[in-house]
DOGU-858684 format. One record per residue (C-alpha): z, x, y; residue number from 1; residue in one letter. Coordinates in Angstrom, 2 decimals, always signed. Example, Ala and Ser with C-alpha at 12.3 -4.5 7.8 and 13.67 -1.06 7.14 Angstrom:
! residues 2
- +7.80, +12.30, -4.50, 1, A
- +7.14, +13.67, -1.06, 2, S
END
This chain:
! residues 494
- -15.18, -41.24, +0.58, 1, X
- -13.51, -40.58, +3.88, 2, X
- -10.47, -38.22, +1.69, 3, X
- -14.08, -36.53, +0.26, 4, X
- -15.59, -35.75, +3.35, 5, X
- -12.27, -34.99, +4.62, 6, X
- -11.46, -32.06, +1.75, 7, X
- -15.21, -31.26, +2.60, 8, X
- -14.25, -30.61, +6.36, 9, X
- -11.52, -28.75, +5.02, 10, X
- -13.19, -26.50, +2.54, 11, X
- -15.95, -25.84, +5.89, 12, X
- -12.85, -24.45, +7.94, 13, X
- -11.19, -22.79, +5.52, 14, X
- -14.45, -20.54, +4.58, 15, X
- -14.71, -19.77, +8.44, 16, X
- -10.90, -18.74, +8.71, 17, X
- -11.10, -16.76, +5.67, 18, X
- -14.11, -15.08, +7.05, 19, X
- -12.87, -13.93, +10.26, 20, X
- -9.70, -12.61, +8.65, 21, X
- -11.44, -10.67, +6.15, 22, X
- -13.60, -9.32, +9.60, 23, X
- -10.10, -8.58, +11.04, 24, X
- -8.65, -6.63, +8.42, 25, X
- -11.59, -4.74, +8.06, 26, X
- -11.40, -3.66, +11.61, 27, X
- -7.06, -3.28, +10.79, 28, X
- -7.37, -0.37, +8.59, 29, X
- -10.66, +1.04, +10.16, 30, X
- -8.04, +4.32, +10.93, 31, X
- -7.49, +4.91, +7.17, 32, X
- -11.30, +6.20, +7.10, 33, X
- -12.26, +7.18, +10.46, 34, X
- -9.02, +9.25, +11.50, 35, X
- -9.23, +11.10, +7.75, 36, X
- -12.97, +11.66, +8.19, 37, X
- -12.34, +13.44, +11.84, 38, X
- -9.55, +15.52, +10.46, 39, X
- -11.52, +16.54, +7.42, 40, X
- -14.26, +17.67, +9.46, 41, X
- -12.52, +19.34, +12.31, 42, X
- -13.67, +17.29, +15.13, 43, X
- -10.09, +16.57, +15.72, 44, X
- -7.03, +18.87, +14.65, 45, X
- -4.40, +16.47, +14.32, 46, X
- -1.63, +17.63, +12.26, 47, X
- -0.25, +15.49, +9.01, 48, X
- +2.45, +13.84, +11.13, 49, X
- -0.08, +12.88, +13.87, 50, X
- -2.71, +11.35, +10.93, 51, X
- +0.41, +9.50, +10.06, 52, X
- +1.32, +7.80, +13.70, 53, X
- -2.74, +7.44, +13.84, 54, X
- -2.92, +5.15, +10.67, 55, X
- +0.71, +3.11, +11.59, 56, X
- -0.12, +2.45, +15.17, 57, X
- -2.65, -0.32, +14.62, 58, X
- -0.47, -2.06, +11.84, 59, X
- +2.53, -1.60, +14.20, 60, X
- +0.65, -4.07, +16.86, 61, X
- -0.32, -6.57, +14.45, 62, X
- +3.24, -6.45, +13.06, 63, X
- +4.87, -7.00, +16.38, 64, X
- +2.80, -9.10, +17.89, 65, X
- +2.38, -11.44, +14.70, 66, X
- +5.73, -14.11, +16.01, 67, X
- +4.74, -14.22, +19.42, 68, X
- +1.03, -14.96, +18.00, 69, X
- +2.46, -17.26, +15.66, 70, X
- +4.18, -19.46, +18.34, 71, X
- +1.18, -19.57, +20.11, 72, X
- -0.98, -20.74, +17.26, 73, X
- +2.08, -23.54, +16.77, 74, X
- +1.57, -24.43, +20.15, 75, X
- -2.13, -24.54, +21.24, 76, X
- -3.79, -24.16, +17.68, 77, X
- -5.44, -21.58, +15.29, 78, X
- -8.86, -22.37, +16.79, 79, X
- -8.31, -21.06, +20.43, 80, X
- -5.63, -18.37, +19.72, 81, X
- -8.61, -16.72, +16.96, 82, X
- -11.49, -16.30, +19.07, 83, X
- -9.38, -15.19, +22.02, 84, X
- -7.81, -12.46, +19.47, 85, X
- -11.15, -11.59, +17.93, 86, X
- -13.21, -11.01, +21.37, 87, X
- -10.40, -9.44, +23.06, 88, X
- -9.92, -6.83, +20.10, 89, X
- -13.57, -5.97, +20.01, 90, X
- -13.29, -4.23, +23.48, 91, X
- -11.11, -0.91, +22.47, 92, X
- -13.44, -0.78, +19.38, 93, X
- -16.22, -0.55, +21.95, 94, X
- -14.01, +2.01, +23.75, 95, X
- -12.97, +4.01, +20.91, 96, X
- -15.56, +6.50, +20.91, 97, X
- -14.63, +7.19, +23.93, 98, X
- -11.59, +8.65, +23.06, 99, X
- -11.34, +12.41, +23.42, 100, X
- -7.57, +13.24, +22.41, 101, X
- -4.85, +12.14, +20.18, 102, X
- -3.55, +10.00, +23.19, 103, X
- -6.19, +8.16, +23.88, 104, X
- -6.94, +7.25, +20.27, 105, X
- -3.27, +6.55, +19.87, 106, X
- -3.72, +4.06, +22.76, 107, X
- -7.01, +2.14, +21.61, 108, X
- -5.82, +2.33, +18.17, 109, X
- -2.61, +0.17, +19.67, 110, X
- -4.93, -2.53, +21.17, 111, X
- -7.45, -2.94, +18.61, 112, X
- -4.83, -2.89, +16.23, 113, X
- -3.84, -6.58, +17.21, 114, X
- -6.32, -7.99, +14.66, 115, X
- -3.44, -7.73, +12.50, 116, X
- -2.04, -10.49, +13.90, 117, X
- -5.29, -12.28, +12.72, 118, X
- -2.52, -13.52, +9.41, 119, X
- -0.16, -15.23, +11.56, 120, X
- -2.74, -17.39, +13.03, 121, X
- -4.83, -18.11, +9.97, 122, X
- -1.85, -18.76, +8.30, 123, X
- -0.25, -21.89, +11.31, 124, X
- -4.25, -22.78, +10.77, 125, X
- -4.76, -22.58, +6.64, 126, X
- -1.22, -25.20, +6.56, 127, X
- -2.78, -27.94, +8.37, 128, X
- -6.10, -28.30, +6.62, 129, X
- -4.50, -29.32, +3.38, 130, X
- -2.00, -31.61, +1.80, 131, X
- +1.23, -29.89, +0.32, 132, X
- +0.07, -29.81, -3.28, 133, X
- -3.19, -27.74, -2.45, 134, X
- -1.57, -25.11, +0.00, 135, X
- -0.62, -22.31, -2.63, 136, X
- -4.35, -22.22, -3.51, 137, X
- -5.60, -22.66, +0.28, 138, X
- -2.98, -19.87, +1.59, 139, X
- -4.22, -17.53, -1.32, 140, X
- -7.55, -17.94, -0.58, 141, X
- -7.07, -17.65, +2.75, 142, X
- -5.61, -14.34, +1.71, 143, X
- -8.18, -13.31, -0.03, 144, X
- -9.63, -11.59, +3.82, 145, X
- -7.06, -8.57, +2.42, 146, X
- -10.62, -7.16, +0.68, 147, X
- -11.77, -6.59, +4.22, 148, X
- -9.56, -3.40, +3.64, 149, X
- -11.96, -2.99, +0.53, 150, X
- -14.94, -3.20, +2.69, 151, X
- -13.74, -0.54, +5.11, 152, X
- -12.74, +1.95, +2.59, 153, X
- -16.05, +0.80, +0.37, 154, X
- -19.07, +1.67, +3.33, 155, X
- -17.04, +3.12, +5.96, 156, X
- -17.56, +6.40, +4.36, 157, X
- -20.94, +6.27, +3.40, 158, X
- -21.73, +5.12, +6.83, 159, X
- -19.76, +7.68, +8.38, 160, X
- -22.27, +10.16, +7.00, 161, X
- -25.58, +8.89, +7.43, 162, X
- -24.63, +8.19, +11.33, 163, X
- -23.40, +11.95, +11.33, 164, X
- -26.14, +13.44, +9.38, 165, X
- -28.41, +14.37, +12.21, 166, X
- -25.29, +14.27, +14.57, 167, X
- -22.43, +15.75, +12.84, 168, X
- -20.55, +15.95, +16.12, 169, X
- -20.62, +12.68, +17.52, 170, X
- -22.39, +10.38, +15.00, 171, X
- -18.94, +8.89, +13.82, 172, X
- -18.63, +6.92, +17.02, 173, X
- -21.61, +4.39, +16.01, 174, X
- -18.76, +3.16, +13.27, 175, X
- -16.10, +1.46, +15.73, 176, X
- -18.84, +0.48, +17.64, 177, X
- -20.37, -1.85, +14.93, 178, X
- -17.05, -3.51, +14.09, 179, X
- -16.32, -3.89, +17.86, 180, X
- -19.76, -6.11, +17.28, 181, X
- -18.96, -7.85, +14.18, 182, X
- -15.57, -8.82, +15.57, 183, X
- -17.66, -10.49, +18.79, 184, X
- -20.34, -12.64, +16.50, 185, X
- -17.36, -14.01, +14.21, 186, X
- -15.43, -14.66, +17.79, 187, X
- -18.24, -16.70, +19.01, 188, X
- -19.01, -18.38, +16.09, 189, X
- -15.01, -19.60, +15.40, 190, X
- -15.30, -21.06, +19.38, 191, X
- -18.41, -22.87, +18.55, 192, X
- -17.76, -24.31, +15.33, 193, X
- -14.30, -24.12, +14.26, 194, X
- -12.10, -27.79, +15.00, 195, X
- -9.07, -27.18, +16.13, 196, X
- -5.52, -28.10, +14.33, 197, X
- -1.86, -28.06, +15.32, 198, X
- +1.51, -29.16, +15.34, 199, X
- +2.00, -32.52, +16.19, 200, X
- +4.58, -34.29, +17.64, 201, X
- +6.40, -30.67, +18.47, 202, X
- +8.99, -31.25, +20.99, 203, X
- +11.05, -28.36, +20.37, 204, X
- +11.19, -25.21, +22.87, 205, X
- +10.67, -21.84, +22.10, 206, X
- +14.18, -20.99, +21.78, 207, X
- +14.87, -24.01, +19.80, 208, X
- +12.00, -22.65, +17.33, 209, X
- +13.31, -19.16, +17.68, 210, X
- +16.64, -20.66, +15.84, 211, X
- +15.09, -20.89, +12.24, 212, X
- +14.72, -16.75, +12.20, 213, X
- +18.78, -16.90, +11.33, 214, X
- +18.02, -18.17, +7.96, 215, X
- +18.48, -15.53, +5.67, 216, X
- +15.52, -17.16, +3.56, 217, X
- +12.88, -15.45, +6.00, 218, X
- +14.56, -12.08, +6.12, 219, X
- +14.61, -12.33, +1.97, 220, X
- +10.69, -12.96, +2.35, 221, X
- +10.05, -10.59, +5.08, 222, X
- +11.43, -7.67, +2.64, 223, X
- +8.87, -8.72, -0.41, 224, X
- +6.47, -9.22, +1.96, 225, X
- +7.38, -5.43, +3.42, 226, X
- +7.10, -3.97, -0.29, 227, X
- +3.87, -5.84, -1.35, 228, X
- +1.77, -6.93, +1.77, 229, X
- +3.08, -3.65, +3.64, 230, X
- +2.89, -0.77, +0.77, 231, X
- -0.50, -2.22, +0.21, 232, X
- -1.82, -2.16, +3.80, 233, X
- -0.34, +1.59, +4.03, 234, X
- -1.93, +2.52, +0.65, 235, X
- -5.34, +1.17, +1.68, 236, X
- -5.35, +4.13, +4.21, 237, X
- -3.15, +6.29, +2.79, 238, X
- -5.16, +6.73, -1.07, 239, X
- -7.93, +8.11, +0.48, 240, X
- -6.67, +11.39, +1.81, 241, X
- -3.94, +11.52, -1.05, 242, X
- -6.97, +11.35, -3.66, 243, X
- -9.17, +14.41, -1.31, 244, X
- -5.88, +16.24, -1.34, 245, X
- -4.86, +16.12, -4.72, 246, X
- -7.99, +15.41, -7.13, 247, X
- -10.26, +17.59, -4.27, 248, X
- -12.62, +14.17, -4.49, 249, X
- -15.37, +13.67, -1.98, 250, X
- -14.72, +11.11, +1.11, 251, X
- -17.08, +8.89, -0.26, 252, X
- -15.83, +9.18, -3.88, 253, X
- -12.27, +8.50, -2.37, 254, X
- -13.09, +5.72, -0.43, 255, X
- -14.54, +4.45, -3.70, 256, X
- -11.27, +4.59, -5.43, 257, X
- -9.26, +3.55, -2.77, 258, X
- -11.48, +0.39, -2.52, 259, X
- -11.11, -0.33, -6.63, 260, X
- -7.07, -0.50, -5.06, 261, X
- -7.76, -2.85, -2.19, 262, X
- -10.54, -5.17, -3.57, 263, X
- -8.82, -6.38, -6.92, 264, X
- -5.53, -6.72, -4.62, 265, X
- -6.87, -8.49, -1.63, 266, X
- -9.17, -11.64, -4.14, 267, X
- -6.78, -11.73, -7.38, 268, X
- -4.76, -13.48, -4.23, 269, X
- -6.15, -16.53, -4.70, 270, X
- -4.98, -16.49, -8.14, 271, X
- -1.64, -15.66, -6.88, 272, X
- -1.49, -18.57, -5.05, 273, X
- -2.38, -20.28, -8.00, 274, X
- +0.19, -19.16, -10.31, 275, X
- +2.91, -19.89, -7.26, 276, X
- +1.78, -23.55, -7.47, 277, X
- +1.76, -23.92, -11.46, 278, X
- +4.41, -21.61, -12.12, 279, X
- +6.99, -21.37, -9.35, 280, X
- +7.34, -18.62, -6.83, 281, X
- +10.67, -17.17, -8.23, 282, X
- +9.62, -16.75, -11.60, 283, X
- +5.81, -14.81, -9.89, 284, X
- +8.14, -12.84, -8.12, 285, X
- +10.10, -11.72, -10.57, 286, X
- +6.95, -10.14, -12.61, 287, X
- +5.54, -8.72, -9.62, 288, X
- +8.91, -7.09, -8.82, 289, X
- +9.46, -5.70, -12.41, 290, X
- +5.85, -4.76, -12.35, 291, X
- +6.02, -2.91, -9.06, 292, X
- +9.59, -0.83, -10.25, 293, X
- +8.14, +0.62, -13.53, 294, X
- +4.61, +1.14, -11.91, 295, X
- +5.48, +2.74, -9.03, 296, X
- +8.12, +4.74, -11.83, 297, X
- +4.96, +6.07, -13.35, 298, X
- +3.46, +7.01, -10.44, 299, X
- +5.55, +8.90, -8.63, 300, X
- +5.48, +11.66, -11.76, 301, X
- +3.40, +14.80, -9.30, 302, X
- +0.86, +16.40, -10.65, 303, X
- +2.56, +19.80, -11.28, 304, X
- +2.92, +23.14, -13.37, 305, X
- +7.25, +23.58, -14.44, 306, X
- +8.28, +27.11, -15.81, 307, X
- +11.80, +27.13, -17.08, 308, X
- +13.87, +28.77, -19.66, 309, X
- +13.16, +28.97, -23.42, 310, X
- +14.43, +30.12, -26.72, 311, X
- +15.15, +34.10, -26.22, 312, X
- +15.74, +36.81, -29.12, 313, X
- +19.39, +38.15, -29.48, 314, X
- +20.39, +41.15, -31.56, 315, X
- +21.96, +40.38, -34.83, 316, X
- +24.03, +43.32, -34.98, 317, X
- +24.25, +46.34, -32.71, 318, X
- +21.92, +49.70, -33.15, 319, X
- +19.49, +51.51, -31.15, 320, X
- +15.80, +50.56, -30.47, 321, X
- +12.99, +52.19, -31.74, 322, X
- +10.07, +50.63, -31.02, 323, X
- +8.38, +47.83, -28.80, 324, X
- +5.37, +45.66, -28.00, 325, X
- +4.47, +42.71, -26.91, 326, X
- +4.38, +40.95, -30.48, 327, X
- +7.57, +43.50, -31.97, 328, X
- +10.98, +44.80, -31.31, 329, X
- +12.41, +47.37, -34.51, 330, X
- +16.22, +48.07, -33.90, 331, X
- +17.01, +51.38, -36.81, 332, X
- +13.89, +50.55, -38.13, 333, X
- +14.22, +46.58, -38.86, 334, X
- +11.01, +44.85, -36.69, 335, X
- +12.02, +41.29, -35.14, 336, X
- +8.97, +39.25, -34.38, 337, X
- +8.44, +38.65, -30.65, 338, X
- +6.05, +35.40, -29.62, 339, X
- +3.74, +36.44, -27.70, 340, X
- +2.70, +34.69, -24.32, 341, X
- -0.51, +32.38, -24.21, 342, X
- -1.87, +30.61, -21.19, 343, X
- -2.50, +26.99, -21.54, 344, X
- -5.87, +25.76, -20.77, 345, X
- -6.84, +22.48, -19.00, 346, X
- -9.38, +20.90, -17.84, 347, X
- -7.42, +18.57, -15.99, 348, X
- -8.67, +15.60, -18.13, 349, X
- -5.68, +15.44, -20.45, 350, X
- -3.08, +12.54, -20.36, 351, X
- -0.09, +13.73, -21.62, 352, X
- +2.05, +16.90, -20.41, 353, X
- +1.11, +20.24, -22.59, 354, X
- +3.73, +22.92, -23.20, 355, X
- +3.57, +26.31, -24.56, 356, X
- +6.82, +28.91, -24.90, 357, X
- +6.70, +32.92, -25.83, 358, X
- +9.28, +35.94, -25.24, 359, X
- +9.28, +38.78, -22.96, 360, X
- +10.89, +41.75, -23.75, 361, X
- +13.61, +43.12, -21.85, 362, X
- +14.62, +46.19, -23.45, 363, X
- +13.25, +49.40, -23.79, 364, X
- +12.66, +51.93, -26.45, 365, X
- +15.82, +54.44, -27.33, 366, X
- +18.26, +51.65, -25.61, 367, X
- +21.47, +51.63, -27.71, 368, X
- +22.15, +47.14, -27.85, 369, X
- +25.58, +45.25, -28.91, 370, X
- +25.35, +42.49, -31.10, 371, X
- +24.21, +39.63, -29.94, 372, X
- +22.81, +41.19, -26.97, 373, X
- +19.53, +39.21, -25.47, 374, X
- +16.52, +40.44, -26.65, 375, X
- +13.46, +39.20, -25.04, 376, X
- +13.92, +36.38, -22.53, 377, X
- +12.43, +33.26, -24.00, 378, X
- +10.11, +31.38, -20.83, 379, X
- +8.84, +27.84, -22.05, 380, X
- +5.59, +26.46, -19.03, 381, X
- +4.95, +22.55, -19.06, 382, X
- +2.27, +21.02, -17.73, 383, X
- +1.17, +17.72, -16.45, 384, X
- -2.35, +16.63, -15.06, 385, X
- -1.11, +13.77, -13.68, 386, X
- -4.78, +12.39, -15.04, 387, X
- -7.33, +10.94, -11.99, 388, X
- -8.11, +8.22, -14.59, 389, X
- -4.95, +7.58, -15.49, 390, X
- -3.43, +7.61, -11.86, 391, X
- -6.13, +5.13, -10.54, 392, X
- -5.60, +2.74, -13.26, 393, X
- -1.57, +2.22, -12.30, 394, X
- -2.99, +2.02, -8.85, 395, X
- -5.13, -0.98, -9.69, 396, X
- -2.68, -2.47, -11.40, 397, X
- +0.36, -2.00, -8.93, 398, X
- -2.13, -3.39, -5.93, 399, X
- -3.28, -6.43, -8.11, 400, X
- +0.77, -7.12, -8.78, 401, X
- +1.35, -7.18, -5.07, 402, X
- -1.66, -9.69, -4.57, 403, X
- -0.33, -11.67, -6.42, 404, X
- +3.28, -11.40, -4.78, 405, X
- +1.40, -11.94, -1.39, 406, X
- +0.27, -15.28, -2.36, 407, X
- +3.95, -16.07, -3.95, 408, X
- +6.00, -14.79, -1.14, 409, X
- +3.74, -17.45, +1.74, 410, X
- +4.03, -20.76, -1.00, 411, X
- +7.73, -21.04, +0.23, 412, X
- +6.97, -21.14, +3.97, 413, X
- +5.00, -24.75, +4.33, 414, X
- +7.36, -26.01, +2.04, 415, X
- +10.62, -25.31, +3.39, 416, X
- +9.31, -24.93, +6.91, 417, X
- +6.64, -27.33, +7.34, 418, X
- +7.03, -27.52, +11.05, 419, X
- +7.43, -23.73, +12.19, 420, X
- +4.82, -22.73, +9.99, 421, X
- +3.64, -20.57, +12.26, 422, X
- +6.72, -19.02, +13.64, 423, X
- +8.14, -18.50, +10.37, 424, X
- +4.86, -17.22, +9.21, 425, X
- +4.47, -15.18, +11.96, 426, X
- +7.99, -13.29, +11.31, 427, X
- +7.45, -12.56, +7.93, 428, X
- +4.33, -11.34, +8.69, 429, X
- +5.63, -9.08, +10.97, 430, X
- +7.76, -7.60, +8.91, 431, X
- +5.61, -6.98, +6.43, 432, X
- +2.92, -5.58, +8.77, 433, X
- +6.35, -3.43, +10.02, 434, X
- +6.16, -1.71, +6.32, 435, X
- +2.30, -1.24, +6.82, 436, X
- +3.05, +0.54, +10.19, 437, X
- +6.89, +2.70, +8.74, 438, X
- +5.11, +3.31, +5.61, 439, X
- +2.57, +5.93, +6.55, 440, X
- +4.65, +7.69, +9.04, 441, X
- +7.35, +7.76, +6.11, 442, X
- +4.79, +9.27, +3.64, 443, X
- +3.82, +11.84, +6.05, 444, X
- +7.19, +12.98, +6.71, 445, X
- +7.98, +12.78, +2.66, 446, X
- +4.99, +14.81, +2.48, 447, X
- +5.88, +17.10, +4.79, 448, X
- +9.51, +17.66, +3.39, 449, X
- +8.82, +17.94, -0.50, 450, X
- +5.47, +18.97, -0.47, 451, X
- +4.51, +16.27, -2.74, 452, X
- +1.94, +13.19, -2.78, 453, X
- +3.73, +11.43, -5.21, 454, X
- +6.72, +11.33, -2.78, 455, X
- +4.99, +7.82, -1.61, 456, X
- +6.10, +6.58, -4.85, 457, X
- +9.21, +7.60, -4.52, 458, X
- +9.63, +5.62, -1.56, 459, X
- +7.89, +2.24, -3.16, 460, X
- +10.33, +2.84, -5.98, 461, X
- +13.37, +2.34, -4.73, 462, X
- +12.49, -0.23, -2.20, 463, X
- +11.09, -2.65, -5.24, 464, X
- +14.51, -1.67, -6.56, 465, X
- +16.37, -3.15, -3.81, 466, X
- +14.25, -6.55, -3.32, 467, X
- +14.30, -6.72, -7.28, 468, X
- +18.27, -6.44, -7.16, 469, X
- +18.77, -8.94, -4.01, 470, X
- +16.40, -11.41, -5.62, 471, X
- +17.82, -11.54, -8.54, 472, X
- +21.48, -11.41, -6.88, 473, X
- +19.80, -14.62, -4.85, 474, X
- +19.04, -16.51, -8.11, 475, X
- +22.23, -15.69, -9.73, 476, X
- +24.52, -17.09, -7.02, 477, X
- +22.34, -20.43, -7.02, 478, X
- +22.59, -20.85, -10.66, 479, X
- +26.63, -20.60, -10.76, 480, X
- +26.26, -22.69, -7.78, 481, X
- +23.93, -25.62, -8.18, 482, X
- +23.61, -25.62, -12.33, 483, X
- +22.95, -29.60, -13.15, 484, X
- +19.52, -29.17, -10.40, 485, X
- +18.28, -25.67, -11.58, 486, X
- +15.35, -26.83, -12.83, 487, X
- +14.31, -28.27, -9.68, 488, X
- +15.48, -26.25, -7.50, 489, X
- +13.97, -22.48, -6.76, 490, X
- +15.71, -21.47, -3.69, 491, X
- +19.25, -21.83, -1.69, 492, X
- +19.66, -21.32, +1.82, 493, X
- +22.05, -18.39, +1.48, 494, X
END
């Protein structure tokens, strides 16, 4: 009975930690919808670099400050460190509309933008409710609050323009306001009813703790967690523009889509963290690796129009020419058949590329040509739609694949650090946040230098590359070195 009521107890404070880090996350990628919805109505003017550094800077504060959070939460417990973080953060959101240049939202963006630090504590807090057998499934739960990105990108939008419908000017700045007062009610209600949990028995210092970050074992999670908990907090911002700019889809449409990317991601978590426990991180890794490489391969294919060169006409022999049209050339009186040029027509709705080729004549009437002279040039136009449908079904799938490698990448850390959960936590966390924060200012300048969308997958290409390679590198060097305990064994400390 008392292990019952004890799971029970449990189960209470994991809903309530779940809950305020779904409330946090929401409020973490708030920019992705409220900076694009300014732009796109001209209230602001901010250039495409400047949307960029607008969407990073509030994952860049819940990066950094994620280890130093993470201590604390190791130190004084999750219950304390959360509502101080929640009703401290709701105070720039109650500033925000405030803000009247690209400095000033920069700078509230900065502060409120420590909700992302919300993981690191939930995280220290999610460890010590449950027994080591039952943390994949708690931790993935727990990370199930990644759908509050879902719930941003899902009503933001629609609320966005019924506050601005009789107030196009200044109706936006209700929005930040009402998450400023979500974020105090979920503050209040962790102080009042959350119990508090932490590290017992912890004698070592800060810089005694600080030594476990030289074990290249946390740098080797902090890159998956970069790739699949950082790509997906930059894409939960980043979609929504890319779909307005590319499929001209409304912000409320976009948001749509860019939610069907975040939801699935942020709950198939759970599942994640139920596959890590049945299954084995390394081998959930290596699918959501392989996965990510030849999604993001697909993706990264732009939507484009490609003219090149085709098959041309060359004389057979050498005469004069006597005649010519657009569908004939007669040299001394023997006609050669010229294809004729036809446009391709799309409505945009097709899946594979469409090609169509013709000649265009290059000599003229009377012209005296050698043998095997060139004709008419031969011109051959491809096409690919780079299909909406298409496009947001690889997106869904890519985002539920890194779900699932959130959950898989945070089943090591309790296990192999079960007393600097939160530290350790905390640093992978931050450098995953680190990708959420790099990874929009590197789209925009991708952007910005090819002139392509699909540049982003470029990027998440050959990054899954590189943690697909070192991972499997990883594996290789334990198997030659540690063969008779392979099965038991899913890590080394290289």
């Amino acid at each position: 009975m008392k292990n019952a009521n004890s799971l029970s107890k449990s189960h209470r404070m994991l809903f309530l930690n779940t809950l305020a880090f779904t409330v946090c996350f929401a409020c973490w990628t708030l920019n992705g919808v409220l900076v694009t919805y300014l732009v796109e109505k001209g209230i602001f003017n901010w250039s495409v670099i400047q949307v960029g550094w607008l969407l990073g800077i509030p994952i860049l504060t819940g990066a950094v400050m994620r280890l130093p959070v993470g201590i604390l939460t190791d130190k004084f417990g999750g219950k304390y460190v959360f509502s101080l973080l929640l009703l401290l953060c709701s105070i720039p959101l109650f500033l925000l509309p405030f803000a009247s240049s690209f400095t000033m939202f920069a700078l509230l963006s900065f502060l409120f933008g420590m909700v992302g630090t919300s993981f690191a504590v939930g995280v220290g807090y999610t460890s010590l409710l449950y027994p080591k057998e039952w943390q994949g499934r708690a931790l993935g739960i727990f990370g199930m609050g990644n759908a509050g990105a879902a719930i941003t990108t899902f009503i933001a939008p629609s609320l966005l323009n019924q506050f601005s419908a009789t107030d196009p000017e200044n109706g936006w700045k209700l929005l930040p306001v009402i998450y400023g007062a979500v974020l105090l009610i979920i503050g209040v209600l962790f102080l009042f009813f959350a119990e508090n949990r932490k590290m017992e028995k912890s004698t070592k210092t800060i810089p005694q703790m600080l030594t476990t970050l030289g074990c290249v074992r946390v740098w080797r999670f902090g890159a998956y967690y970069f790739l699949v908990f950082g790509c997906f907090v930059a894409y939960s911002q980043w979609l929504l523009p890319n779909f307005m700019n590319v499929y001209q889809t409304s912000l409320v449409m976009g948001g749509m889509f860019a939610t069907l990317f975040s939801l699935p991601s942020g709950v198939i978590r759970a599942f994640g963290g139920y596959l890590s426990d049945k299954y084995g991180a390394r081998k959930v890794m290596y699918w959501v690796l392989g996965s990510s490489v030849v999604l993001s391969a697909l993706l990264m294919v732009p939507k484009m129009e490609v003219t090149t060169a085709g098959a041309g006409i060359m004389a057979k022999q050498a005469g004069v020419v006597t005649a010519v049209s657009p569908t004939n050339i007669k040299i001394d009186g023997t006609a050669i058949a010229v294809e004729a040029k036809k446009e391709i027509t799309s409505d945009g709705s097709g899946i594979f590329p469409t090609k169509t080729s013709w000649q265009e004549v290059i000599v003229a009437e009377n012209q005296s040509v050698a043998k095997k002279e060139l004709l008419a040039r031969g011109i051959t136009k491809i096409r690919f739609d780079a299909n909406m449908w298409v496009y947001l079904v690889l997106v869904v799938l890519i985002g539920i694949s890194w779900g699932i490698g959130k959950a898989a990448v945070y089943k090591h850390i309790p296990e192999y650090f079960p007393n600097e959960v939160g530290i350790v936590g905390g640093m992978v966390g931050l450098l995953g946040g680190l990708g959420g924060f790099f990874c929009p200012i590197i789209f925009s300048y991708l952007l910005n230098f090819t002139g392509l969308w699909s540049s982003s997958w470029m990027f998440v290409l050959l990054f899954s590359i590189i943690c697909l390679i070192w991972m499997h590198i990883t594996i290789t060097k334990m198997m030659n070195k540690n063969e008779p305990t392979l099965s038991k064994q899913i890590e080394t400390k290289n």
